[in-house]
N, C-alpha and C positions, 0 to 999 in steps of 0.2 A: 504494500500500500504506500502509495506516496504520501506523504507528508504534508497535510495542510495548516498554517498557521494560521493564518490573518486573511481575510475578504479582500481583496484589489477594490471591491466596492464599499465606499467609507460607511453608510448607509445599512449593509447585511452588517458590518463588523461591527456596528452601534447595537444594532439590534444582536448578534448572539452573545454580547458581553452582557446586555441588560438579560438576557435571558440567564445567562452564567449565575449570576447574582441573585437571581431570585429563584431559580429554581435548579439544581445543578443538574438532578436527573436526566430532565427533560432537555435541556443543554446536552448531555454526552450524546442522549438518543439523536438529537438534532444534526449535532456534529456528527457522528459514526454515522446518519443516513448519506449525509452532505457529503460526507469520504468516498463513499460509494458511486453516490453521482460521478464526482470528479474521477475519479479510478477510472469508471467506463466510459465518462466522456471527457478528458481532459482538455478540449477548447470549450465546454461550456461555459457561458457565461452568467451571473445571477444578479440581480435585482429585488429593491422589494418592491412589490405591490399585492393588493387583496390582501391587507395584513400579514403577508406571509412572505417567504423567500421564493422567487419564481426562477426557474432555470430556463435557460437558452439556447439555441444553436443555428447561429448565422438569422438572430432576429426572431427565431421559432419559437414561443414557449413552447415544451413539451413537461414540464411537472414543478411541480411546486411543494414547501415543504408548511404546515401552518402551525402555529399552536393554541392549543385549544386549554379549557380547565382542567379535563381529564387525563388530555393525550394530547399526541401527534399524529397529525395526519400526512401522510405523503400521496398526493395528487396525480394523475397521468390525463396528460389533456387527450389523447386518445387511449386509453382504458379499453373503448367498449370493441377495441379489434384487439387485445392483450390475448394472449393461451391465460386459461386460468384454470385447472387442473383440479385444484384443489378448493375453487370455490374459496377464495382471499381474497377478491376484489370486492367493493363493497357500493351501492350507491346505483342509481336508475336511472339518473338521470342521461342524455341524448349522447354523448360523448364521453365524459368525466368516469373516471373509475378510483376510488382511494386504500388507503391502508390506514389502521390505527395502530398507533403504541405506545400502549401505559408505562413498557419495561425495558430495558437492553434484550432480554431474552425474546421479545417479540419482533426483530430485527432477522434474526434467523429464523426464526420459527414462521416469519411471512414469506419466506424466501426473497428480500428485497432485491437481490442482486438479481434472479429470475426476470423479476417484473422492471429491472431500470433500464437492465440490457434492451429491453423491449420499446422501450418509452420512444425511441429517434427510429 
């Protein structure tokens, strides 16, 4: 895994420190998804918008990461053509498919790396 420090974008780096600070869990789950993205897409690029961290490529959103009270959600703007085997995707709406995670252990247990590969 490569090594991510810091956001090139001043605006994510604001937001995962104030998340750091207030809640750490939900920070490591955030970071270790965020690793993942970058690992399989390494020119993605991120912003925030819709309250959350939205990922890119060449202008594209294709997923986003949110924080919610209970969880995490990680978003795929085309979800509704994902392989989803085991019935992990969650959500009806026309396009949008997500993930939830209350824990670290729910990071593998969704198979995230499955479903990011797929996201581009």
């Amino acid at each position: 895994m490569t090594s991510i420090k810091k956001s090139k974008n001043k605006e994510v780096q604001e937001l995962l420190d104030k998340i750091k600070m207030i809640d750490s869990e939900k920070s490591d789950i955030l970071i270790k998804i965020r690793q993942i993205i970058f690992d399989t897409f390494p020119k993605a690029d991120e912003r925030i918008m819709y309250g959350g961290i939205v990922f890119f490529i060449d202008d594209e959103m294709f997923s986003g990461l949110f924080l919610n009270k209970e969880h995490i959600t990680l978003e795929f703007s085309k979800g509704f053509i994902m392989k989803d085997p085991h019935d992990f995707l969650e959500g009806k709406g026309k396009y949008r498919r997500h993930l939830k995670f209350r824990t670290m252990d729910d990071i593998a247990n969704n198979d995230v790396l499955f479903f990011v590969q797929q996201a581009v």
